[in-house]
LOTINU-709593 format. One record per residue: residue number from 1; residue in three letters; x, y, z of N, C-alpha, C in turn. Coordinates in pm, whole numbers. Last residue first. Layout:
N
NUM ALA X Y Z X Y Z X Y Z
...
***
This chain:
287
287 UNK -73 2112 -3447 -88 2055 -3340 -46 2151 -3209
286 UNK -106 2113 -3807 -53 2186 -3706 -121 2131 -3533
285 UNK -120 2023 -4137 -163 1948 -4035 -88 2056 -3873
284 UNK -130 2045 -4440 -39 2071 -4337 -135 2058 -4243
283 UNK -38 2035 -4796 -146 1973 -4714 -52 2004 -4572
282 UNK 12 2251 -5057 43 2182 -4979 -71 2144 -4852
281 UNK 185 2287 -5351 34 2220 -5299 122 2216 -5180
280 UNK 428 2553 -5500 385 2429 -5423 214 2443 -5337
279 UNK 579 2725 -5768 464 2722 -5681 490 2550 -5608
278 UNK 770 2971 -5900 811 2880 -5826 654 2883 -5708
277 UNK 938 3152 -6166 816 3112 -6108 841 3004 -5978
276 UNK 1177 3406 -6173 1097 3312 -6241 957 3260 -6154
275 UNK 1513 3461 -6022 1376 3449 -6113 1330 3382 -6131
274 UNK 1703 3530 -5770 1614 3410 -5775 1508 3434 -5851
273 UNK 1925 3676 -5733 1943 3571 -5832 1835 3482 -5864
272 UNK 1983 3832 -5511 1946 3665 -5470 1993 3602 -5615
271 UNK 2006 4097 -5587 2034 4052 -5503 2061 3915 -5477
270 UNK 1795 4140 -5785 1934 4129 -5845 2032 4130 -5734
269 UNK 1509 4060 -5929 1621 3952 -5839 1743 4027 -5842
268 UNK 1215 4034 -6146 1354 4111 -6064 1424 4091 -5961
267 UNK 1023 3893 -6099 1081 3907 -6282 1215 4028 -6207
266 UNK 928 3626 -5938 974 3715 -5948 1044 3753 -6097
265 UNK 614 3452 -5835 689 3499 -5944 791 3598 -5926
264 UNK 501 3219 -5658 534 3333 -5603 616 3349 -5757
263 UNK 226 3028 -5434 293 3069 -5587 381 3220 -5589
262 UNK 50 2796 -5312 94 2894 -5313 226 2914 -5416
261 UNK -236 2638 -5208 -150 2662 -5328 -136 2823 -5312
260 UNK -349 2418 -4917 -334 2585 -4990 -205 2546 -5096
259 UNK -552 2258 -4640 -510 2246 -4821 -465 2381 -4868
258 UNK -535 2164 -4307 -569 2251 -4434 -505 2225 -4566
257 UNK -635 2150 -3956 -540 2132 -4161 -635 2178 -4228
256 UNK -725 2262 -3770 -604 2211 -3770 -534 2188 -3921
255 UNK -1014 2252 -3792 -926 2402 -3771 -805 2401 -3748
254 UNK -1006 2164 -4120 -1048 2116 -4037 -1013 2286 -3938
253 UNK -966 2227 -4400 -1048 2106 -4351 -1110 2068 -4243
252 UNK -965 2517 -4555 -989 2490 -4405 -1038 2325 -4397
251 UNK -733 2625 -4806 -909 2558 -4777 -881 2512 -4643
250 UNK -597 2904 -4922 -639 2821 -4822 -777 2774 -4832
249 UNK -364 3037 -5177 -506 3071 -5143 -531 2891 -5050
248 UNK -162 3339 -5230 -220 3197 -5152 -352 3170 -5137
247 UNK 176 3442 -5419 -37 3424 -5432 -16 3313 -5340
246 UNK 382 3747 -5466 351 3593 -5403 194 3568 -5363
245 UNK 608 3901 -5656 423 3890 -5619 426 3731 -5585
244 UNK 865 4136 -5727 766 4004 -5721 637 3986 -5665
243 UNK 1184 4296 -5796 1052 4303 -5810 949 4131 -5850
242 UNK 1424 4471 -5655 1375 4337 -5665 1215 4354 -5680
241 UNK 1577 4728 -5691 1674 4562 -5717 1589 4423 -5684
240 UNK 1424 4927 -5562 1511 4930 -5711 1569 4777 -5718
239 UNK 1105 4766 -5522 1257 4790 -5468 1308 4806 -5601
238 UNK 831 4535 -5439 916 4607 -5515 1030 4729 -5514
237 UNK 623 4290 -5365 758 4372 -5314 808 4437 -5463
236 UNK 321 4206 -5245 394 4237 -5332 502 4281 -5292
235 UNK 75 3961 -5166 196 3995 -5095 320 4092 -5252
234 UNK -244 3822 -5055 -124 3852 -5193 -37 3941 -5083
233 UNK -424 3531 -4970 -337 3587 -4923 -256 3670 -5077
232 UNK -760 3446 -4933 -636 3414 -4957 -567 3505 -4954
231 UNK -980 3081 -4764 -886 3247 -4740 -840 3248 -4866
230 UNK -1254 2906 -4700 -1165 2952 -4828 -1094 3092 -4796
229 UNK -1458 2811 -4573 -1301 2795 -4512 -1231 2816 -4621
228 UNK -1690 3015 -4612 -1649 2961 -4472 -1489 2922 -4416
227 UNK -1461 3274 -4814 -1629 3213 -4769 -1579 3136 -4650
226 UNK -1276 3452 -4811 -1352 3398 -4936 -1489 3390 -4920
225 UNK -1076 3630 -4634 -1161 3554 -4636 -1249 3523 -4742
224 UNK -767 3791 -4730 -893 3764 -4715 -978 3666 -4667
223 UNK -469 4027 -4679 -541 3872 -4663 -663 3847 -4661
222 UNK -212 4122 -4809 -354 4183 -4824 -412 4014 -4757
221 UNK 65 4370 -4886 -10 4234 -4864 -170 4289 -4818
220 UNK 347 4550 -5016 197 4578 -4978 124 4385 -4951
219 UNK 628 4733 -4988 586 4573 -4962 400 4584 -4965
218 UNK 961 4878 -5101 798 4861 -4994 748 4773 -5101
217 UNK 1292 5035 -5077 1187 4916 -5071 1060 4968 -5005
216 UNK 1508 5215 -5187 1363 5198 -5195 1264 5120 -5183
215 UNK 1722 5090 -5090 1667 5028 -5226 1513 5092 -5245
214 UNK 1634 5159 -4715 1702 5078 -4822 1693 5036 -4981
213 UNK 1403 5243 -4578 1491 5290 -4674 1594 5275 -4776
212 UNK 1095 5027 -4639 1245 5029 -4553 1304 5141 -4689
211 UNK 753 4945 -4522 863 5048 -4647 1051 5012 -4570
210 UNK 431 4773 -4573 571 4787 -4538 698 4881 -4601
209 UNK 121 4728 -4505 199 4818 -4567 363 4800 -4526
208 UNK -207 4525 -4472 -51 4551 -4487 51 4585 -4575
207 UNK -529 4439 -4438 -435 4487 -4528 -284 4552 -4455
206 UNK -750 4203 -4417 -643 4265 -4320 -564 4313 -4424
205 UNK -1119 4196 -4465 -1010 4213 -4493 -907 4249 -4452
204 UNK -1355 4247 -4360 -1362 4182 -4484 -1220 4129 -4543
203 UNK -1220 4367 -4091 -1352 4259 -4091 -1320 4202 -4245
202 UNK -995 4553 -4160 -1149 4586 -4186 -1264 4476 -4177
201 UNK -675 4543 -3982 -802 4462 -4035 -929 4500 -4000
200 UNK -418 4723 -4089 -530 4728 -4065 -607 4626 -4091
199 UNK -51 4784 -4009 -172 4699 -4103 -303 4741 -4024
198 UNK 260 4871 -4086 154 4896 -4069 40 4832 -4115
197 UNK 638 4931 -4066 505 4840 -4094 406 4859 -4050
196 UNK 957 5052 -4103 819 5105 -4160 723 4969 -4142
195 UNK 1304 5142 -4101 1202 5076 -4163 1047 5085 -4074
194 UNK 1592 5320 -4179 1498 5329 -4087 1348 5200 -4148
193 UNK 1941 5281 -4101 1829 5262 -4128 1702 5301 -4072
192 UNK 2182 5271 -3974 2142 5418 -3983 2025 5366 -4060
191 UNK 2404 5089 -3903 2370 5085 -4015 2248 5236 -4092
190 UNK 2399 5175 -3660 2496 5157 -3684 2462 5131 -3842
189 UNK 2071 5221 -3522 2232 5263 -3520 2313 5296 -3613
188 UNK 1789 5174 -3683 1951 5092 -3631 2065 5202 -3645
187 UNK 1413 5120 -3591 1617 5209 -3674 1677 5118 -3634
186 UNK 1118 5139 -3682 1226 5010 -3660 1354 5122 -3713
185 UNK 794 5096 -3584 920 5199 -3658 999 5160 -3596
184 UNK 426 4950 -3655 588 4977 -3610 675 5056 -3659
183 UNK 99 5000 -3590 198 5043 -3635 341 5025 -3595
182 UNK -217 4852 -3626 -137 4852 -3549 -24 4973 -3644
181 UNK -580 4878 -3562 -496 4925 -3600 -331 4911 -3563
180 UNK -810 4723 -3444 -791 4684 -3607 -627 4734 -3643
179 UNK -735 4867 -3131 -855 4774 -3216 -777 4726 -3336
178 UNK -433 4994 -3167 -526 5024 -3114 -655 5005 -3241
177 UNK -63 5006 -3093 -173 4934 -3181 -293 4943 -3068
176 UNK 264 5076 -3186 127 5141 -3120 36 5086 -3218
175 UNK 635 5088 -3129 463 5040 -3175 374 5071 -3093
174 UNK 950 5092 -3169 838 5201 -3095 724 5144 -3218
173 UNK 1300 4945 -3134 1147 4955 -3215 1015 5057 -3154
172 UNK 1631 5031 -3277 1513 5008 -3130 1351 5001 -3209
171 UNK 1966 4867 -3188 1854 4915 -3285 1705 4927 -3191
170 UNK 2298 4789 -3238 2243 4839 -3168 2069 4909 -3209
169 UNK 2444 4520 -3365 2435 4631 -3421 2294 4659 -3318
168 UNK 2780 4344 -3477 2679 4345 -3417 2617 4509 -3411
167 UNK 2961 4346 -3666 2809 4305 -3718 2733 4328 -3636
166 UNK 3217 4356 -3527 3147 4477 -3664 3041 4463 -3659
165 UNK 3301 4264 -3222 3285 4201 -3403 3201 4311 -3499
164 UNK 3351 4245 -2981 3437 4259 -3074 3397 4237 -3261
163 UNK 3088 4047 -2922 3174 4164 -2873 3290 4151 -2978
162 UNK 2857 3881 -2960 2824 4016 -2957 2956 4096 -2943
161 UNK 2951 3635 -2970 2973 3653 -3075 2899 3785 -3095
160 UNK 2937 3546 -2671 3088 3625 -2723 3063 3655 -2861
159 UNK 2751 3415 -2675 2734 3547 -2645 2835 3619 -2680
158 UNK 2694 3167 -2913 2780 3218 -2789 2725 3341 -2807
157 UNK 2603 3101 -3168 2634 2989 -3092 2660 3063 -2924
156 UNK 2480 3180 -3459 2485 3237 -3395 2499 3145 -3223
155 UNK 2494 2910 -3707 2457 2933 -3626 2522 3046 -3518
154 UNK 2605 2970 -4082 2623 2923 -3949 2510 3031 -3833
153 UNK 2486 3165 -4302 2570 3044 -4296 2528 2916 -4199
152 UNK 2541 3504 -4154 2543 3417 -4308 2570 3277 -4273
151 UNK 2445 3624 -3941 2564 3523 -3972 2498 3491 -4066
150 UNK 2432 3897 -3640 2360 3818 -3761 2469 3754 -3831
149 UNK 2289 4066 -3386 2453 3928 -3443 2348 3867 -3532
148 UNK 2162 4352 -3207 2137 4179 -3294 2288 4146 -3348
147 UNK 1994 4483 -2944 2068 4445 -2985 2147 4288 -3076
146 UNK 1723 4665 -2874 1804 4561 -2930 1940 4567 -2987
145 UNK 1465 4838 -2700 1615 4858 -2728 1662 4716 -2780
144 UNK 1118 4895 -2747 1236 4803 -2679 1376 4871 -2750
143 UNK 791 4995 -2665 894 5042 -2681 1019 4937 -2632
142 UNK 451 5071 -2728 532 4976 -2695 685 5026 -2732
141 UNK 104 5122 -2695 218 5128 -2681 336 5060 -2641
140 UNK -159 5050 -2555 -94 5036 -2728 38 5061 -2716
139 UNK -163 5227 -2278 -247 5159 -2367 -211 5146 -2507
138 UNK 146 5371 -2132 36 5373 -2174 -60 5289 -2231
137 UNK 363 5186 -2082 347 5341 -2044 200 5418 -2000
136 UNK 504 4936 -2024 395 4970 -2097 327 5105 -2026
135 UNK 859 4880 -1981 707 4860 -1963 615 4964 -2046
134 UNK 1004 4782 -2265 983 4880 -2148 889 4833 -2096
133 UNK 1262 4502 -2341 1161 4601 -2376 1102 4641 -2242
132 UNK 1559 4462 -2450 1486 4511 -2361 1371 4535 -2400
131 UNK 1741 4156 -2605 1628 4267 -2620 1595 4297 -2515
130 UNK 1913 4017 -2822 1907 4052 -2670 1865 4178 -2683
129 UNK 1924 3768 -3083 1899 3939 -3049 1857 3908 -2892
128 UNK 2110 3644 -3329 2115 3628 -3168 2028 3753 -3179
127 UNK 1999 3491 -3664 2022 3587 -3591 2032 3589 -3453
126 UNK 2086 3364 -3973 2054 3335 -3843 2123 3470 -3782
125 UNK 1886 3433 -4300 2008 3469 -4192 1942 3448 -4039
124 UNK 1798 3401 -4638 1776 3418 -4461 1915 3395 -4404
123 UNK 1740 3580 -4903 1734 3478 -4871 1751 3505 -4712
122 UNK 1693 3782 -5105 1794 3828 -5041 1858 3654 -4959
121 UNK 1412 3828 -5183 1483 3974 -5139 1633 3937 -5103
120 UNK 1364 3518 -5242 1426 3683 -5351 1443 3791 -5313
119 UNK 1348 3463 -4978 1488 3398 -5088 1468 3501 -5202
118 UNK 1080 3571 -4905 1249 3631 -4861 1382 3562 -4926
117 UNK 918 3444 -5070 978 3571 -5073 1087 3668 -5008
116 UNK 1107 3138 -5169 1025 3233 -5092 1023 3338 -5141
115 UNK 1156 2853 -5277 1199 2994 -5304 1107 3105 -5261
114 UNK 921 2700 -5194 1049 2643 -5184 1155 2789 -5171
113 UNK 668 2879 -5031 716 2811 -5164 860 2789 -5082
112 UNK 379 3048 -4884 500 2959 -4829 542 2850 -4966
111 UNK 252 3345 -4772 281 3237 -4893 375 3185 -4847
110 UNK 154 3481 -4560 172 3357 -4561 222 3282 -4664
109 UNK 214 3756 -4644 48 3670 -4672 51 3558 -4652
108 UNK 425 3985 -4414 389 3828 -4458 225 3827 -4477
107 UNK 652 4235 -4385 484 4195 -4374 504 4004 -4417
106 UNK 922 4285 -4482 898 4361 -4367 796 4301 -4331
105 UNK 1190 4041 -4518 1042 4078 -4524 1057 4140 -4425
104 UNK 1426 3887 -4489 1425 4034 -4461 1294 4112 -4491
103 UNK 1445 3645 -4155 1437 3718 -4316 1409 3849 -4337
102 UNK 1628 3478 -3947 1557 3611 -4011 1519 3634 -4136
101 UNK 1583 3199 -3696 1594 3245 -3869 1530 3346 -3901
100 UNK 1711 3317 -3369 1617 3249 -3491 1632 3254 -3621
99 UNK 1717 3307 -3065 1839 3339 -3162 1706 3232 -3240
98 UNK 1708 3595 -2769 1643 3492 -2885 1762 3453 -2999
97 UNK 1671 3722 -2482 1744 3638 -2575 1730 3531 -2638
96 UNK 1525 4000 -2274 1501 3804 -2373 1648 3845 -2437
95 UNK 1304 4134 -1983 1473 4153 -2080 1479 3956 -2159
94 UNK 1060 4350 -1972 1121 4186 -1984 1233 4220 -2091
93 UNK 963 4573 -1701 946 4556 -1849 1004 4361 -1853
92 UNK 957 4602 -1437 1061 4659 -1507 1037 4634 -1654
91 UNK 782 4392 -1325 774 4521 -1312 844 4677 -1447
90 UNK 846 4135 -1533 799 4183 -1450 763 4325 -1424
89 UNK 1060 3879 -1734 975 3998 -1729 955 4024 -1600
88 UNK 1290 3686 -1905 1257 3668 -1779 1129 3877 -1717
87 UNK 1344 3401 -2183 1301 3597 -2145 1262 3612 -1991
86 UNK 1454 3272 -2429 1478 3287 -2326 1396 3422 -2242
85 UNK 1496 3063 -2709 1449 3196 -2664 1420 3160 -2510
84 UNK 1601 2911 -3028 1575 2904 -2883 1546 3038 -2822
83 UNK 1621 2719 -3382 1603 2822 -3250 1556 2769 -3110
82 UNK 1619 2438 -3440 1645 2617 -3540 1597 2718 -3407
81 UNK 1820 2202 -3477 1751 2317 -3378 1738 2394 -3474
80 UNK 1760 1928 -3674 1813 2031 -3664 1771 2142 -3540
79 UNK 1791 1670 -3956 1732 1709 -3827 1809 1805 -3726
78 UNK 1789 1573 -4249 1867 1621 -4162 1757 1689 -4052
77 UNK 1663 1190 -4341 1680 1336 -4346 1747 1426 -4242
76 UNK 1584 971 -4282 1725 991 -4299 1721 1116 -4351
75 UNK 1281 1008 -4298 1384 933 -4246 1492 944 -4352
74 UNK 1189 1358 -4434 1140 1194 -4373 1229 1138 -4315
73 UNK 1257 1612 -4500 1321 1487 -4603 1273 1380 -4517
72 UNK 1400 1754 -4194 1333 1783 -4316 1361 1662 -4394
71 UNK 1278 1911 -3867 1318 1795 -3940 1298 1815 -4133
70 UNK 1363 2099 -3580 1294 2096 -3735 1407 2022 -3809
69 UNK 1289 2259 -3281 1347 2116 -3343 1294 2126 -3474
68 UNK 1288 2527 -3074 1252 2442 -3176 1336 2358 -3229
67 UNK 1210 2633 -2717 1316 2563 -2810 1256 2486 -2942
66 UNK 1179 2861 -2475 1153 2747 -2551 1263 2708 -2681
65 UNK 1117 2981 -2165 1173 2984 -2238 1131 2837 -2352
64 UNK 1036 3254 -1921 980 3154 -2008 1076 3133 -2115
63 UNK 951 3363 -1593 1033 3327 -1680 975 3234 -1805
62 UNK 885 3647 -1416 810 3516 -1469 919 3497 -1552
61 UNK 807 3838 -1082 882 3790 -1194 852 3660 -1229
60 UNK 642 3929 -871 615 4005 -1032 684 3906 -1153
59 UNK 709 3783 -693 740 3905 -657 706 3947 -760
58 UNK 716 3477 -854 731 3481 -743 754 3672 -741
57 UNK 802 3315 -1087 905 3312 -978 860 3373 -851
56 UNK 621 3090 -1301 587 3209 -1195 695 3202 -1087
55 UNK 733 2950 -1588 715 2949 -1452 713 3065 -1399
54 UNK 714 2790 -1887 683 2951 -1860 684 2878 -1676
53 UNK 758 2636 -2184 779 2632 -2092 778 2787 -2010
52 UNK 749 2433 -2484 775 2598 -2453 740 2591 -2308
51 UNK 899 2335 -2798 904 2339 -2688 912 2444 -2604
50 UNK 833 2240 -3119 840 2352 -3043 836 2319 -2897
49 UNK 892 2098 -3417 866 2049 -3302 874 2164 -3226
48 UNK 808 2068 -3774 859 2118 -3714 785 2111 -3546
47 UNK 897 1949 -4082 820 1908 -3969 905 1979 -3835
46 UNK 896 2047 -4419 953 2091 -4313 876 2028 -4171
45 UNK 746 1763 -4601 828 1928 -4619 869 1983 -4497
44 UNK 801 1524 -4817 815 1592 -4689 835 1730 -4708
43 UNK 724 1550 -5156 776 1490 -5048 694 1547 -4913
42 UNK 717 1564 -5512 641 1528 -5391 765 1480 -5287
41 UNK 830 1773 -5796 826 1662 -5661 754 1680 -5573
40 UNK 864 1857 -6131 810 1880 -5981 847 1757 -5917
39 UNK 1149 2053 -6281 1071 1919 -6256 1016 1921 -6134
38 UNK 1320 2218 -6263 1205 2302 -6386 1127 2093 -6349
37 UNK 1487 2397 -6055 1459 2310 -6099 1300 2280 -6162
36 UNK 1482 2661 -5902 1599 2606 -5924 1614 2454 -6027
35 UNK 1274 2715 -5838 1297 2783 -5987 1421 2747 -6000
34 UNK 981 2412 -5813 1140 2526 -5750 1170 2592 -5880
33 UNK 709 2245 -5704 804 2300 -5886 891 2442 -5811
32 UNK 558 2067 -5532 601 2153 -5521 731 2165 -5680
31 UNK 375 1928 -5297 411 1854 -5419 485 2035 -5465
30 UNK 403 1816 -4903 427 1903 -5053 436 1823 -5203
29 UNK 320 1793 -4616 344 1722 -4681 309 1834 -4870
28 UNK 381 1930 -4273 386 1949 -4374 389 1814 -4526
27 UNK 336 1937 -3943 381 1885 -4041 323 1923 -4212
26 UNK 382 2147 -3655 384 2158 -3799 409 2037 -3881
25 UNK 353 2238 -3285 431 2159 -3396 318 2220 -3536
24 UNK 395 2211 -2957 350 2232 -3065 401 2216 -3181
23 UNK 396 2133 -2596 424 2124 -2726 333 2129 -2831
22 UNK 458 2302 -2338 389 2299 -2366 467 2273 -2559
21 UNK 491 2208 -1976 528 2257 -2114 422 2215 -2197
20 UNK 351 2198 -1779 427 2363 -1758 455 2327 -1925
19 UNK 264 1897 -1723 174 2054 -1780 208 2171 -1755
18 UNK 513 1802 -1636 477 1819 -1778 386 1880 -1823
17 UNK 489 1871 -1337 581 1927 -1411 545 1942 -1581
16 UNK 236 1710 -1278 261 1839 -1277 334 1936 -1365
15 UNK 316 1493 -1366 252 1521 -1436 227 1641 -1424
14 UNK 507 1413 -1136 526 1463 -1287 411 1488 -1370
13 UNK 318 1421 -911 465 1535 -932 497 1546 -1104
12 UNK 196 1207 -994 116 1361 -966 247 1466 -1017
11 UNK 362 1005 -1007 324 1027 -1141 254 1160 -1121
10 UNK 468 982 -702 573 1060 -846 517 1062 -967
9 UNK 209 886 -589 233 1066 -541 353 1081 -661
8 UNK 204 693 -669 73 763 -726 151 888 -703
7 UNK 405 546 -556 411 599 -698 295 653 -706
6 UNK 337 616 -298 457 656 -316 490 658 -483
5 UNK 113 425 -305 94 569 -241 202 662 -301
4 UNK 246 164 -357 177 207 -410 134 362 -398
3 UNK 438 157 -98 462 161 -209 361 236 -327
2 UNK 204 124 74 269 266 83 352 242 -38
1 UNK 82 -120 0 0 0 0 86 126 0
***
């Protein structure tokens, strides 16, 4: 009997513990035509694992941190972290450290192809960012200080890869969003940029504006509703050095999967290199 007592009471304890995390995920299955390759295929497409975890310390302060896993190609395919994040909040606002895959989109319609729309602005980059953000002043408002390490290539691995090194780069954001309406303004320091996003959703419709000084860039998207489970999504970019249009359109099977063809043309690339056409089916399942 006290044996018995003694495991009822370590499956409580853990089961405790395992409802602090919390897993989520993505599978993906594709038939899909690349502009790198003029023949279609069916496969796997990105399956992706999330691990997320949050505890109450106690005096205001909360911690939360998580971790992704992403698999690609089925068995014997390469299997991989793609990120982690860290953040501890309270009174004082919440100080994080994130390290993830960036791209250089300012907005997203969701289109999702082999050759993206951020593979024709330019393609992606892993990034560290250690971020303050303030507390909340007022209603909508929002304000953080960053600091980012970005890497062509390779993984952003150590903290040491903030000091001594050129790339890293000091930058701050200020947003304000109120009902339907949001707005961001994004600088940097050291590179002296300034960039631009703004959207509105009218019930019939969420529309999104993006500008960066750079190349003259801006970005317009647009997402709809059709009918019960028919969305779809456009997304334009154009820039002295890159001009494209990415199409989606979603069927709802369930409120977990779904069916969508998405398609993205570019007739200007002169960054990436990436013309032409490039669409994929895809069936995706989220948990």
């Amino acid at each position: 009997m006290k044996k018995t007592l003694i495991a009822l009471a370590a499956v409580a304890v853990t089961s405790t513990a395992m409802a602090q995390v919390t897993l989520s995920g993505t599978f993906n299955l594709d038939s899909q035509n690349t502009m790198a390759a003029s023949q279609n295929n069916v496969g796997m497409g990105d399956i992706i694992l999330k691990f997320a975890a949050a505890e109450d310390l106690g005096g205001g302060l909360k911690i939360a941190v998580n971790t992704t896993i992403q698999g690609e190609g089925g068995r014997g395919g390469t299997t991989s972290g793609n990120g982690y994040g860290v953040s501890l909040s309270g009174g004082f606002g919440a100080l994080s450290l994130n390290n993830y895959l960036n791209g250089n989109n300012l907005i997203s319609a969701g289109v999702a192809v082999e050759d993206d729309m951020n593979d024709v602005i330019g393609s992606y980059t892993f990034r560290t960012r250690l971020q303050y953000t303030l507390p909340t002043f007022f209603p909508g408002f929002s304000a953080s200080l960053r600091m980012d390490e970005t890497k062509a290539g390779s993984a952003v691995t150590a903290a040491t890869d903030f000091v001594n090194t050129s790339t890293a780069d000091v930058n701050y954001q200020l947003g304000y969003a109120t009902g339907p309406f949001s707005i961001n303004i994004y600088g940097a320091e050291v590179a002296g940029y300034t960039d631009m996003d703004a959207s509105y959703d009218a019930g019939f419709a969420k529309f999104m504006i993006g500008s960066q000084d750079a190349d003259s860039h801006n970005e317009f998207a647009i997402v709809a509703p059709i009918g019960a489970n028919l969305s779809a999504g456009l997304h334009l970019i154009n820039s002295d050095v890159t001009e494209a249009v990415g199409m989606r359109v979603t069927y709802a099977l369930s409120k977990r999967t779904n069916v969508s063809f998405n398609y993205v043309d570019a007739s200007k690339s002169a960054v990436s290199g990436k013309d032409g056409d490039n669409y994929r089916l895809r069936l995706q399942h989220t948990f």
